[in-house]
Every structure is written in structure tokens, then in C-alpha cells.
C-alpha positions in Angstrom: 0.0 0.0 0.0 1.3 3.3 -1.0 2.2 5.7 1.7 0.7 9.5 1.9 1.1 12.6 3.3 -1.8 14.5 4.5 -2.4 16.1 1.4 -1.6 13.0 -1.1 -4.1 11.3 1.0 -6.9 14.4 0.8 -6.5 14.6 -2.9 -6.9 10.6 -3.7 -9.8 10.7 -1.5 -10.9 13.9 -4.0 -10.6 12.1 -6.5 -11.7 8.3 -6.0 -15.1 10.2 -5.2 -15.0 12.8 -7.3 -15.6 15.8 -4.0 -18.7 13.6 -2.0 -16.9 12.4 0.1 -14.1 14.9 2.3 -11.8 14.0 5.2 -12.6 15.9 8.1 -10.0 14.1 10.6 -6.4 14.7 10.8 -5.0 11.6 8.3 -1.8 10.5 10.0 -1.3 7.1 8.3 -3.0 4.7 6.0 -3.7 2.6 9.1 -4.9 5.1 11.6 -8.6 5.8 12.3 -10.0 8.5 10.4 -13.0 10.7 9.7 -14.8 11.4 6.6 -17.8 13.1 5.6 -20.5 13.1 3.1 -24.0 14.9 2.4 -25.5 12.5 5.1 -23.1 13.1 8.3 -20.3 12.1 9.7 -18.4 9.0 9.2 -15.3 7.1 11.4 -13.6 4.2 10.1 -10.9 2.2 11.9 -8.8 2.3 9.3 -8.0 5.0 6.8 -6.6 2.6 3.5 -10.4 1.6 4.3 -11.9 4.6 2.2 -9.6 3.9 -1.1 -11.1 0.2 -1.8 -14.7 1.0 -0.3 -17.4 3.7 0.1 -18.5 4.2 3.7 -21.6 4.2 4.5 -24.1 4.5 7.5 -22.9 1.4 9.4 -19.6 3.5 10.3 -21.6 7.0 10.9 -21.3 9.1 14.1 -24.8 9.4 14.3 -27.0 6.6 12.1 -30.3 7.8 13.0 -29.8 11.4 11.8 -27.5 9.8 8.7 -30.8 7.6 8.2 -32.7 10.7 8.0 -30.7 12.9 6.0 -30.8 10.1 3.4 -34.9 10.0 3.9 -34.9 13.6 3.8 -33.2 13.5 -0.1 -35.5 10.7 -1.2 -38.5 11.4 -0.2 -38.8 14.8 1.5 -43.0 14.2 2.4 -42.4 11.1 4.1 -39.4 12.6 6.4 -41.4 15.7 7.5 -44.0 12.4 8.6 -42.1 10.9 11.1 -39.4 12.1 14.1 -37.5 9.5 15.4 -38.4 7.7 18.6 -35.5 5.4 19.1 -31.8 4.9 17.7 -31.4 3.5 14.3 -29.7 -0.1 14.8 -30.1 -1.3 10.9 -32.1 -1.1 8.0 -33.9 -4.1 8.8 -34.6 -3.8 11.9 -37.6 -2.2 13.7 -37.5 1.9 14.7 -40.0 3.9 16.5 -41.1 7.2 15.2 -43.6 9.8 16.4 -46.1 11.0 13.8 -48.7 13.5 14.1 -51.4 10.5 14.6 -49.7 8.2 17.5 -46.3 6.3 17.6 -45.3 3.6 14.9 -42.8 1.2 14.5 -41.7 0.2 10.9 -38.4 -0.8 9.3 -35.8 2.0 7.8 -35.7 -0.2 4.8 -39.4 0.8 4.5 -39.2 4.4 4.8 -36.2 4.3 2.5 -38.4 2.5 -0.2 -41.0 4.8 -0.3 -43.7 3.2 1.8 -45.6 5.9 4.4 -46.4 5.5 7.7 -50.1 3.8 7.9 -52.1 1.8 11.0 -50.6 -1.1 10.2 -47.6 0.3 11.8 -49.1 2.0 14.8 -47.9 0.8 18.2 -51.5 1.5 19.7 -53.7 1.0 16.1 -57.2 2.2 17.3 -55.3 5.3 19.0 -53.9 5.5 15.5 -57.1 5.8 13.9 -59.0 7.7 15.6 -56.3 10.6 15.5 -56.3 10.5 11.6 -60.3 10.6 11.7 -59.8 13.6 13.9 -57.3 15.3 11.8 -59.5 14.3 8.2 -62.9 16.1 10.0 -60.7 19.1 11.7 -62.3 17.8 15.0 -65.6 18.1 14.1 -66.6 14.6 15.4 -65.0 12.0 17.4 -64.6 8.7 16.8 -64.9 5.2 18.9 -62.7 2.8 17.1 -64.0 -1.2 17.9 -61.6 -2.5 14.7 -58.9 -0.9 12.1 -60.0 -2.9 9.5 -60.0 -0.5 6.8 -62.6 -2.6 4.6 -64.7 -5.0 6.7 -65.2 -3.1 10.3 -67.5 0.0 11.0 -66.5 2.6 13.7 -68.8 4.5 15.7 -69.1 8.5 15.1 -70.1 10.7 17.5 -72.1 13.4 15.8 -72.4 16.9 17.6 -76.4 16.4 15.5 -76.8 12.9 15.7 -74.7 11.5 18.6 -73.3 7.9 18.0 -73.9 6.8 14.6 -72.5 3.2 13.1 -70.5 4.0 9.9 -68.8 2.0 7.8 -65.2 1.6 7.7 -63.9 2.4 4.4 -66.7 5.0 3.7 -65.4 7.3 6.7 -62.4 8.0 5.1 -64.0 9.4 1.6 -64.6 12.5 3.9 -68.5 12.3 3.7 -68.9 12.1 8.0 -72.1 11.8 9.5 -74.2 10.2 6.9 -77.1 11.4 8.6 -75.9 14.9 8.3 -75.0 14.7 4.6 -77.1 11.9 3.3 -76.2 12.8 -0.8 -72.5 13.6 -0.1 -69.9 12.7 -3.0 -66.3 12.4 -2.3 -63.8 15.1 -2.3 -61.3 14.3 -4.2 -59.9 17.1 -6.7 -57.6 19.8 -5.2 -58.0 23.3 -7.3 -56.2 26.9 -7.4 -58.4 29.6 -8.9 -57.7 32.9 -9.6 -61.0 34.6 -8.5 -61.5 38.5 -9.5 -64.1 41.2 -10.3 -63.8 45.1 -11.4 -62.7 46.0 -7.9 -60.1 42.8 -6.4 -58.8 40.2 -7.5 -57.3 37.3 -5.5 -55.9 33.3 -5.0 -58.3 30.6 -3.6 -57.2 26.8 -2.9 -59.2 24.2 -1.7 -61.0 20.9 -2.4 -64.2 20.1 -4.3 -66.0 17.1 -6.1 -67.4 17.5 -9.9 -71.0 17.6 -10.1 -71.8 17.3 -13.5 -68.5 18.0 -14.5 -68.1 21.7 -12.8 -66.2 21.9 -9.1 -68.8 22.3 -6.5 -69.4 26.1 -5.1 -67.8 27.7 -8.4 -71.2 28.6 -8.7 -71.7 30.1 -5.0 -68.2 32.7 -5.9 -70.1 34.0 -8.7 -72.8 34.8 -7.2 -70.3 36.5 -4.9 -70.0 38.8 -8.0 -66.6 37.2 -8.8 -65.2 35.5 -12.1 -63.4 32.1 -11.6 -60.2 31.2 -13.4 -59.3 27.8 -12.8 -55.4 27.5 -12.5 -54.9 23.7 -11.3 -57.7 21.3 -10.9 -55.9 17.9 -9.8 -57.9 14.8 -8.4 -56.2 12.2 -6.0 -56.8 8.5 -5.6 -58.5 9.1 -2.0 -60.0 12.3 0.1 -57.1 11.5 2.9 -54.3 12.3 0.1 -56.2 15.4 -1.4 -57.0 16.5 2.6 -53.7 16.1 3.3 -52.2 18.1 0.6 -54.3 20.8 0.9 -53.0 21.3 5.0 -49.6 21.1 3.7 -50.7 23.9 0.9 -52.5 26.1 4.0 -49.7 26.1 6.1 -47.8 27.8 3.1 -50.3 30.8 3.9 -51.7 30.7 7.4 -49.6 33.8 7.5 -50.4 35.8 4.8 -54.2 34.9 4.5 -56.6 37.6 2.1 -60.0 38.2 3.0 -62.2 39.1 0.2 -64.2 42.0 0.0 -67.5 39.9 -0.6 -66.3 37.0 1.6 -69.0 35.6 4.1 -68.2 35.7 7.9 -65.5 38.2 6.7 -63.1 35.3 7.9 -60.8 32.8 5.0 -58.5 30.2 5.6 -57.6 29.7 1.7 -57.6 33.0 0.2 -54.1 34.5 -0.7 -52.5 37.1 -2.8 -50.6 36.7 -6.2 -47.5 37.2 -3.8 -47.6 33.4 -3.0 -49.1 31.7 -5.8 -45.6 30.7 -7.5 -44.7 28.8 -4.0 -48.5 27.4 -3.8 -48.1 25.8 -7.5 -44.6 24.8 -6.9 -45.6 22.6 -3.9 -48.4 21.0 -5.6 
């Protein structure tokens, strides 16, 4: 093996992988423990003749869990901001606990790292689980008495502010309907939009989520009676109400602090109104 000084040793490093990788130790000899560092964190290994013949990886990091997490973070940004870790990363197969806004889970790395989210199957306490998402889906409106989590053959019991304790079928609580005695006709929301809505005297950004009836986004109808015109910018359906809910709460925290309220608005109050100052970010994020 080929002896180096400090710099000889820097450079080869350099240039074996071409700058992702930098030494961030003090190299004294090939055989001497060094430290490295890539985009992920940092990095010991025993040896340092180890880094010309292999790439290190997260089984020699300072820190694995935040390593794990930094990779996560480049692969699949959504799914990071989902979960906090709960426990130490020990390896990819192996079991780790994260927090999530809807109860602790416990789910391989490897999991994560492929692209699978967080769901009730993972929960630690599953009906908790549940319940917390039904919460979160009806912005607390009802509550919920979980007696199973099976998604497709169980009912749960609502608690209606109206109604009290109504029976409701499993699957159908997540389209976003709620209390079926409360909206007997309801149709799923599943489309996301951005409109541009203006008249001769404002002109403004809405977001939200609608189903077609007939074709046309429910309520386009109530804004112009509003006296306002309606310019549809994105009109997007999703595969479920719980993914289109969920990415319009993402889109709203992007403006809870720089909220418009119309002129013509009732209850003189909006959550999804905004100015032309933030539609580039809203669109980007879609």
C-alpha cells in the first residue's frame, strides 16, 4: 500500500469520489482511524486505507439515526417531515420507533427508505392510531370510537355533535362524507383546485377541495354569485380524500400567515384565500 502525506491522502480521497466524500480528521497514516464526511453526516472508520477500496456508508456514521434521515430527507422529503425518530437507528432491517402526528409507529428504515408511508398497520396502539387520523380528516368536528382498524370490513362509531353515535362503515369514513345522517347525498372530495378569482374591484388566490357535479367543481357557482369570475389555474384529483386533505393542510400552512379576505367574503373570515405574492410557492408545492 502506498504511503501518503496528508495532502496526497486528501487529494486521492478527492478524487476516488470525485468531492462527495471529504476528510474531516487529521490523516496520519493509512492505518490510523480516520474521519470522513458526506452529504449524510459524519463518518469514522478504523482504518483509513479503508476509504480507497470501499465507500463508507451509515454502518460507520457518528450518528446513524440522523445519517438515516438525512438520506430519507433527499429521497423522499414528504415522508421525512411524517415521522421524528423515537428510538436509535440499529439497521435497515430492523424495527424503529417514530412519532407522527397520529400516535407512535414502529416500521423498518428499509421501508421508509423504499417509499412506503407510515399507515395503521404500523401503529404501536392502532385504534389510537385511527382515531387521531379521523380527527385530523374532519378538523375535530366529530369524534370517533374505534371497535376495529380494518380499513374494509369493520364500522366505527361517530359521535355526531347532531346525531350522537352513529354506526359508519369503515372504508366509507375516510372518503370525507362524515355523519351520513348529516350529509345523506355527499360525493367524495377528491380534486384539489387553485383559482384565480377576480371582479372590477379585487382580484385574488383561492385553494381548496371540491368534487365534480356534472362536470363543474362544486361552489364555483356560489363565488359568482359572490360577484366574482373564476379562473381555474390547477384542478388535480387524487386516488383518495385523505391524500387530497392532506395536501391541501400542507398547501395552507404555506399561507396561514399571509391569508386575504375578500371583500365579498361571508363571515368576513378565510383560511384559503391568498395574494398573487404566493401563488408561484402554492403551485410549486403542488
Amino acid at each position: 500500500m502506498k504511503k501518503y502525506n496528508e495532502v496526497e491522502f486528501k487529494n486521492e480521497v478527492n478524487r476516488i469520489y470525485n468531492g462527495e466524500i471529504e476528510v474531516v480528521g487529521r490523516y496520519k497514516s493509512i492505518t490510523q482511524p480516520i474521519l470522513v464526511k458526506d452529504k449524510y453526516g459524519v463518518m469514522s472508520l478504523s482504518q483509513a486505507r479503508q476509504i480507497l477500496s470501499n465507500k463508507p456508508g451509515i454502518n460507520v456514521a457518528l450518528n446513524p439515526t440522523e445519517y438515516f434521515m438525512n438520506q430519507l430527507r433527499e429521497l423522499y422529503p414528504e415522508i421525512a417531515e411524517m415521522v421524528k425518530p423515537a428510538s436509535e437507528y440499529k439497521a435497515m432491517k430492523q424495527k424503529m420507533l417514530f412519532d407522527t402526528k397520529f400516535g407512535l409507529i414502529s416500521i423498518n428504515p428499509d421501508a421508509l427508505i423504499h417509499g412506503h408511508k407510515p399507515s395503521v398497520r404500523s401503529a404501536v396502539n392502532r385504534k389510537e392510531y385511527m382515531r387521531n387520523q379521523l380527527r385530523y380528516l374532519y378538523n375535530n368536528k366529530y369524534d370517533f370510537i374505534i371497535d376495529s382498524t380494518d380499513r374494509h370490513n369493520g364500522r366505527i362509531r361517530l359521535i355526531c355533535p347532531v346525531h350522537g353515535e352513529v354506526s359508519v362503515d369503515s372504508c366509507h369514513i375516510f372518503s370525507g362524507c362524515g355523519c351520513p345522517k348529516c350529509n345523506e347525498n355527499c360525493k367524495k372530495s377528491d380534486h384539489l383546485y387553485v383559482i384565480k378569482l377576480f371582479s372590477e374591484s379585487e382580484s385574488f388566490y383561492k385553494l381548496g377541495v371540491t368534487y365534480l357535479n356534472n362536470g363543474v367543481p362544486r361552489r364555483f357557482k356560489d363565488y359568482k354569485k359572490l360577484g366574482y369570475q373564476v379562473e381555474i389555474l390547477k384542478l388535480i384529483k387524487f386516488d383518495t380524500y385523505e391524500t387530497c386533505h392532506d395536501k391541501e393542510v400542507r398547501l395552507k400552512k404555506l399561507i396561514q400567515k399571509n391569508l386575504y379576505c375578500p371583500k365579498n367574503w361571508p363571515n368576513s373570515t378565510s383560511e384559503e384565500c391568498f395574494t398573487k405574492d404566493l401563488l408561484e410557492i402554492i403551485i410549486e408545492n403542488i
